[in-house]
C-alpha positions in Angstrom: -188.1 76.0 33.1 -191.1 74.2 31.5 -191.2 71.7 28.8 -193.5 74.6 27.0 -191.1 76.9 26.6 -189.0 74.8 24.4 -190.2 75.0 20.1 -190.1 72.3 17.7 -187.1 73.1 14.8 -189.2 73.6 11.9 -188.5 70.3 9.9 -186.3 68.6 12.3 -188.2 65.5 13.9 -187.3 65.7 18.3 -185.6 68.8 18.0 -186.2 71.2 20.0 -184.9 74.8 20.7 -184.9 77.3 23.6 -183.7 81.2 21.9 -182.1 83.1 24.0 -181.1 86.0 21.2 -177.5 85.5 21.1 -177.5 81.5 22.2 -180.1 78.6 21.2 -180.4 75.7 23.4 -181.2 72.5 22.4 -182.4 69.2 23.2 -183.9 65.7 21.5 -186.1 63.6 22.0 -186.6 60.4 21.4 -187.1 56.5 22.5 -185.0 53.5 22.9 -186.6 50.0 23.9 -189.9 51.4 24.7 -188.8 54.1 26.6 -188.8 57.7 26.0 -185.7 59.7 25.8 -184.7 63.3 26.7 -181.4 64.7 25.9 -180.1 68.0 27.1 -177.8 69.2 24.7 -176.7 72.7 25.7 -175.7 75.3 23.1 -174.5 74.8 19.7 -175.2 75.1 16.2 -178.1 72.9 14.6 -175.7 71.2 12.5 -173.8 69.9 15.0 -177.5 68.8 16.6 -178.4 67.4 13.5 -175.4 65.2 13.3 -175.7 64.1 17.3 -179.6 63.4 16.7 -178.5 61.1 13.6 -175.8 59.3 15.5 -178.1 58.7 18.1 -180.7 57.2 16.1 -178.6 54.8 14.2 -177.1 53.3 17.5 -180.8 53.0 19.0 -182.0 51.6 15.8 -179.0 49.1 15.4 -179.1 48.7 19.4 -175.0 50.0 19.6 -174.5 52.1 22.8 -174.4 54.9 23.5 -178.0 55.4 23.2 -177.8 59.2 25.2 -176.2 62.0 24.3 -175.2 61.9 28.2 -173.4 58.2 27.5 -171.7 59.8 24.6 -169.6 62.7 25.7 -168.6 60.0 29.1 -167.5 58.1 26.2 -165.8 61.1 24.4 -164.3 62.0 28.0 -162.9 58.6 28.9 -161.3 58.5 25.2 -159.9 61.7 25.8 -158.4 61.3 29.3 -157.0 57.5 28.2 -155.2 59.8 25.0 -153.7 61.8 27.8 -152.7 58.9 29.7 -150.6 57.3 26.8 -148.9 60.7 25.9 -147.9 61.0 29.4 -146.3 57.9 29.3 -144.9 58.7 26.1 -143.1 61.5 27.3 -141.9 59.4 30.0 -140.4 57.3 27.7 -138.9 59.8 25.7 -137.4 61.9 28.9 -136.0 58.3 30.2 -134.5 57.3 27.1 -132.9 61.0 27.2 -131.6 60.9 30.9 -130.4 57.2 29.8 -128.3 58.3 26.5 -126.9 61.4 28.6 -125.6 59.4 31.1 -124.3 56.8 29.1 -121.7 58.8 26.8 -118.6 56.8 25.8 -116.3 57.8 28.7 -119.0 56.6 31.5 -119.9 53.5 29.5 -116.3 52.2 29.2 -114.6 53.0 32.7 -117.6 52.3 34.4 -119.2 48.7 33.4 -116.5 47.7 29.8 -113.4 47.9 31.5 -114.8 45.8 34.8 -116.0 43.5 32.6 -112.9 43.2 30.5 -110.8 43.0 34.0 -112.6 40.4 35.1 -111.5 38.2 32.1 -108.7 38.2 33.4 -106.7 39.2 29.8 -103.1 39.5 30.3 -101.6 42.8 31.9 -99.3 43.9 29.0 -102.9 43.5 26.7 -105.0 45.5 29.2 -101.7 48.4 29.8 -102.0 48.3 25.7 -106.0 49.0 25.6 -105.5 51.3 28.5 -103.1 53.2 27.1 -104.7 53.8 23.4 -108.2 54.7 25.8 -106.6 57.3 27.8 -104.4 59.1 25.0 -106.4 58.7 21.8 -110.2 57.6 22.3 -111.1 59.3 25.4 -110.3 62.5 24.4 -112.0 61.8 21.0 -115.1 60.0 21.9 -115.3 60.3 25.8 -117.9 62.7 26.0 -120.4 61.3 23.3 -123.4 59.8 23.9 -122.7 55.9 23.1 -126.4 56.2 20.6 -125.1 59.6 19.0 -122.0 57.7 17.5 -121.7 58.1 14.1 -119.7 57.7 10.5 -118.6 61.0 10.7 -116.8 60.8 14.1 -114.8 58.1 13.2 -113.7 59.2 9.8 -112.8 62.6 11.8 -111.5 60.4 14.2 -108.8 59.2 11.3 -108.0 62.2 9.9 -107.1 63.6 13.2 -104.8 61.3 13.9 -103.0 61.0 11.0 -102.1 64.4 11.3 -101.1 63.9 15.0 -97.3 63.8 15.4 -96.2 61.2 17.7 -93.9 62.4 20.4 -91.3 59.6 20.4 -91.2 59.0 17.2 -91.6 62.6 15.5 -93.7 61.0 13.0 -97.8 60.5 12.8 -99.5 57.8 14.0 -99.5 54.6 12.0 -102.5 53.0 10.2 -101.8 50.1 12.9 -102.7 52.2 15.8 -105.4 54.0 14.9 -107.3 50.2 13.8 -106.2 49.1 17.2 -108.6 52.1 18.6 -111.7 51.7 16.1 -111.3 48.0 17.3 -110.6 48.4 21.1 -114.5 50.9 20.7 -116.1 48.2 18.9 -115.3 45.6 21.4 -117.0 48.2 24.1 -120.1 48.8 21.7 -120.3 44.7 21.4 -120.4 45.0 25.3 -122.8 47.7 25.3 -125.6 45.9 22.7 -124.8 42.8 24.8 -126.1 44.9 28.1 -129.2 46.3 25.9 -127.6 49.8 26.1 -127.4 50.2 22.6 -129.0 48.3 19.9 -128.3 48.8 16.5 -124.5 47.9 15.0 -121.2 49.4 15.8 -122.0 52.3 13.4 -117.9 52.3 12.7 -118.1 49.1 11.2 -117.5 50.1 7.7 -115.0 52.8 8.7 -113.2 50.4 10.5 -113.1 47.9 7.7 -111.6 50.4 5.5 -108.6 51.1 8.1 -108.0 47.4 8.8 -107.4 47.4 5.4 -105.0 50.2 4.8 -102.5 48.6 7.4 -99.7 46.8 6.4 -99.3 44.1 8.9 -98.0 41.4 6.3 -95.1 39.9 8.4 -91.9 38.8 6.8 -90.3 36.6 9.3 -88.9 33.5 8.2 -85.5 32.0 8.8 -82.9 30.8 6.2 -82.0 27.0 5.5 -78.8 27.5 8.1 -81.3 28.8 10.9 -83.4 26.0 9.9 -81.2 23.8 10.6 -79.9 25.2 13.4 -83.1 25.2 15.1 -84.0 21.6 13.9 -80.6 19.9 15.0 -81.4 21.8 18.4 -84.6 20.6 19.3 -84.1 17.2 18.0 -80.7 16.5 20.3 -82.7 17.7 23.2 -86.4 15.8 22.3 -85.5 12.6 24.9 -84.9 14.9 27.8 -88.4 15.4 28.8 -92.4 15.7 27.4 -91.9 19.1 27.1 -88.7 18.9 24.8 -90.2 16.2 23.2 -93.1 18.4 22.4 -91.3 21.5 21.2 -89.6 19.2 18.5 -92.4 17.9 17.5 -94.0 21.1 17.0 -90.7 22.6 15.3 -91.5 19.2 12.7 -95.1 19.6 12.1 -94.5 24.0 11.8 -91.1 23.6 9.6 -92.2 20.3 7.5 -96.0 21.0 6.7 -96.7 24.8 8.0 -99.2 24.0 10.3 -100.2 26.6 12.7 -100.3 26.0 16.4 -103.1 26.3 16.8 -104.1 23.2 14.6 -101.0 21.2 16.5 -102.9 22.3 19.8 -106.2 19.8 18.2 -104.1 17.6 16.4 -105.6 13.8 17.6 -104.3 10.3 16.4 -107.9 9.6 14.2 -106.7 13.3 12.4 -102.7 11.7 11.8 -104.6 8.5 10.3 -107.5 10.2 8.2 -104.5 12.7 6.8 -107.3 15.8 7.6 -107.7 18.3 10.1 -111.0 19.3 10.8 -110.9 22.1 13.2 -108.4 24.9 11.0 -108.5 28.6 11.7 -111.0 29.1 8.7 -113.1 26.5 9.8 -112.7 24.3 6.6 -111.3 21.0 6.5 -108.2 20.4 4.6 -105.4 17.7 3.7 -102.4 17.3 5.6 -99.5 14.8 4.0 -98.7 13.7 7.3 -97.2 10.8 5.4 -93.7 13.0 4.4 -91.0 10.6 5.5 -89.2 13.2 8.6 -93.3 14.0 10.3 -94.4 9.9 9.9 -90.8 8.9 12.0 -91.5 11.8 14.7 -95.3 10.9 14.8 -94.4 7.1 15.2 -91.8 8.3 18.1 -94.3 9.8 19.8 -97.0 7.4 20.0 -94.5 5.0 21.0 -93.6 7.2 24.2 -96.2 9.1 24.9 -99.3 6.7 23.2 -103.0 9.1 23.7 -105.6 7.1 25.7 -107.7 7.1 22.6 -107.8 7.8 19.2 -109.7 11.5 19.8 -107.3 12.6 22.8 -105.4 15.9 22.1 -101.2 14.6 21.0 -99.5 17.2 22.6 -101.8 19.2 25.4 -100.5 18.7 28.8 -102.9 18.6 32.2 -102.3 22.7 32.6 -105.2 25.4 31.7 -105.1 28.6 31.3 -107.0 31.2 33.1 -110.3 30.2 31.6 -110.2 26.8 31.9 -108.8 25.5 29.3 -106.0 23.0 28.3 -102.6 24.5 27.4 -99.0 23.7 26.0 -96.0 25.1 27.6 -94.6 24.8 24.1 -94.5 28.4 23.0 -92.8 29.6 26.4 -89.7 26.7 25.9 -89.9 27.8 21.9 -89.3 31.2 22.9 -86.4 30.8 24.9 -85.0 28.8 22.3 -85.3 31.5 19.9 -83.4 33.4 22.5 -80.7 31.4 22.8 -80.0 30.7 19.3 -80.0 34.3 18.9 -81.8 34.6 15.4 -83.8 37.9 16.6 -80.0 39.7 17.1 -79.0 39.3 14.2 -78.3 42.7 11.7 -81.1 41.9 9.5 -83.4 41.5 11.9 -82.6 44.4 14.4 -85.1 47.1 14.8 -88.2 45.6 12.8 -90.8 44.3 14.8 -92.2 42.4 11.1 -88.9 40.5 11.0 -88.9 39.2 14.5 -89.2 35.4 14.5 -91.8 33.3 16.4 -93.6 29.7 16.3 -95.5 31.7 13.7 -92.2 32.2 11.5 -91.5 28.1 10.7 -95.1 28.7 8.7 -93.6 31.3 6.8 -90.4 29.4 6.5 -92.6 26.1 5.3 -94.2 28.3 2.3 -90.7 30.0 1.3 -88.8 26.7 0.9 -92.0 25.4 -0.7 -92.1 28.3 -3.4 -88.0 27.7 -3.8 -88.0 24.2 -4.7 -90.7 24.7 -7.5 -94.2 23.8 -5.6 -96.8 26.1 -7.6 -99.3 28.8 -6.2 -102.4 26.8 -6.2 -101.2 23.7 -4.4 -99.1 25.6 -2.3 -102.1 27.4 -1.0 -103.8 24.1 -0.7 -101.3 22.9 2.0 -101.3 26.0 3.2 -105.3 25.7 3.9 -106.0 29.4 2.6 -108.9 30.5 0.7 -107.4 33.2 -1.4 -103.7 33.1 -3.3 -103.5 36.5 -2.6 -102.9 35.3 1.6 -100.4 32.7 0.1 -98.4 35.3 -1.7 -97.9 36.7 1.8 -96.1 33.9 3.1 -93.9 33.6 0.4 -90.8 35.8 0.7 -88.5 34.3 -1.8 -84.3 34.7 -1.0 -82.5 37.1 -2.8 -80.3 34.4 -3.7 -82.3 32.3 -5.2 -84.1 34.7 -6.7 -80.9 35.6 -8.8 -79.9 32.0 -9.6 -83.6 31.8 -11.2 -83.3 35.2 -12.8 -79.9 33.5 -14.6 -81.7 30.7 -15.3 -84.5 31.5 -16.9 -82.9 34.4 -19.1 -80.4 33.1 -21.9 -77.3 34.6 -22.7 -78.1 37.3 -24.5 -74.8 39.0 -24.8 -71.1 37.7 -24.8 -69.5 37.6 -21.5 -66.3 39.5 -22.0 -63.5 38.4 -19.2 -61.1 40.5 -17.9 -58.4 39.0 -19.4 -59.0 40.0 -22.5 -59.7 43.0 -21.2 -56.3 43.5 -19.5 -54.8 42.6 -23.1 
């Protein structure tokens, strides 16, 4: 066709139309840079001309490409195809992320990368049987088919309720609070693993739940022994202290535990500079605190021992022999020797003791004992929880189990006689 047969658009400047009847063509034209400009715009409505024509004009005028109609809908095109490019992608992403989260539910996750990772750190085999055991009769059945990033509140508060309506089979009673915070905390422990391996990355979503349960057990332990065991066990390690490093270290533990409740693992760091400065630096809490290392029965055992076994300086461990554990690090053989003196003084035979696990004494008990003799010969809360390096007096007060004894002779004391004390005699009369 001819450039005759196209008409000007009555009051349009360069627009020009071709009428079929049913469809009108059109097409501009125009100049840019001295050069004259044709575009072919195919059918449409004039409005949608109009607005092309003005686009155009303001990108000639303001020399912003595209300057043709022909560069503009490449343009449009290229945008169009790059759009479908990222939502391709996208959906990529998305059907990844989907595959990933179905094939990392709980039960893959943990037998398939937690429990070779927690194998290889070598923990010891009754902890492992322990874990192992809760996973396969209590979690797994629970959790094992989750999706490790669909875990949420709800599970684990039906997780709870479950199991305390779960009857135990050996005991024909439901599970303890006990156990079912050792599972919350053996599946946190995987979901630290899995945020550690990038599987996951938001926090154990239990954490409050778990909280809450760690709170309703009752784990207080009440095993401390009497002034006869205490003596017992001191006369003990003291006759046997000379026989060898190892005895000598065991009394000096059963001194330091007994005579100032220090825990082990503060006698494990315990250094000549600490002994001198009367402060240990490195507690379980990680605060500093006074130690009277001055009381007359720990100064004559500390001065024994750096007379026989003097530290190569003042920062070198007291009591840590040359042996390391499975990860490298110095050890004591203290606690094995202290067990088997438990053992053979028979204190965990006894009546009062038999058949409760919270009664059953350890290094951990002379602490207990150290706070209970404390509390009996008149030491007050507050500085007894100063010795005993605690935050709170409400973790004091769980150390101090007070004898029934004693607490009768105080009961006498501290009431007055309020009534005549008739005696039998008279009575007989």
């Amino acid at each position: 066709m001819s450039a005759l047969n196209w008409k000007t658009v009555p009051g349009e400047r360069g627009v020009y139309v071709r009428d079929y009847g049913d469809v009108q063509i059109y097409r501009l034209q125009g100049s840019h840079m001295g050069q004259r400009i044709i575009d072919n715009l195919g059918p449409m409505t004039l409005d949608k001309v109009k607005m092309i024509r003005e686009t155009l004009n303001y990108n000639r005028k303001n020399n912003i490409p595209p300057f043709t109609y022909k560069d503009m809908i490449g343009e449009k095109v290229a945008t169009v195809k790059a759009e479908k490019i990222v939502q391709e992608k996208q959906r990529k992403v998305i059907l990844k992320e989907e595959e990933k989260r179905l094939n990392n539910t709980v039960s893959l996750f943990w037998e398939n990368v937690y429990w070779q990772h927690r194998l290889e750190l070598r923990r010891s085999l009754k902890e492992n049987a322990s874990i192992d055991g809760r996973w396969r009769n209590f979690i797994k059945p629970y959790f094992g088919e989750i999706p490790l990033q669909d875990l949420e509140d709800e599970h684990f508060k039906n997780f709870i309720n479950n199991m305390r309506k779960r009857i135990n089979p050996k005991t024909n009673t439901v599970y303890s609070d006990t156990t079912i915070h050792k599972c919350l905390t053996d599946l946190r422990l995987c979901w630290n693993y899995a945020v550690e391996k990038k599987v996951v990355e938001h926090v154990f979503p239990g954490k409050a739940i778990t909280k809450e349960a760690r709170e309703e057990v009752d784990n207080e332990k009440k095993c401390y022994l009497d002034y006869d065991e205490a003596k017992e066990l001191a006369d003990l390690v003291y006759e046997r202290r000379l026989n060898s490093r190892l005895d000598h270290d065991t009394y000096c533990y059963t001194v330091l535990g007994l005579c100032l409740g220090l825990r082990a693992g503060d006698i494990h760091k315990l250094n000549q500079q600490a002994v001198e400065r009367h402060i240990i630096d490195r507690t379980k809490n990680k605060r500093a605190r006074f130690v009277h290392f001055g009381f007359s029965p720990v100064r004559s055992m500390l001065d024994e021992r750096l007379n026989m076994y003097p530290p190569a300086n003042p920062l070198e461990p007291l009591f840590l022999t040359n042996s390391t554990n499975s990860k490298g690090k110095m050890r004591t053989e203290v606690p094995h020797l202290y067990f088997a003196i438990i053992k053979e003084l028979g204190f965990n035979e006894k009546p009062k003791r038999f058949g409760h696990a919270l009664e059953k004494i350890d290094f951990h008990a002379l602490r207990h004992t150290f706070a209970t003799f404390a509390a009996m010969a008149g030491v007050d809360q507050y500085t007894l929880m100063k010795l005993m390096g605690h935050k709170k007096p409400d973790m004091t007060n769980r150390y101090i189990e007070i004898a029934d004894a004693h607490q009768a002779t105080n009961l006498e004391r501290a009431l007055p006689e309020l009534f005549p004390v008739t005696k039998q005699e008279a009575l007989d009369e």
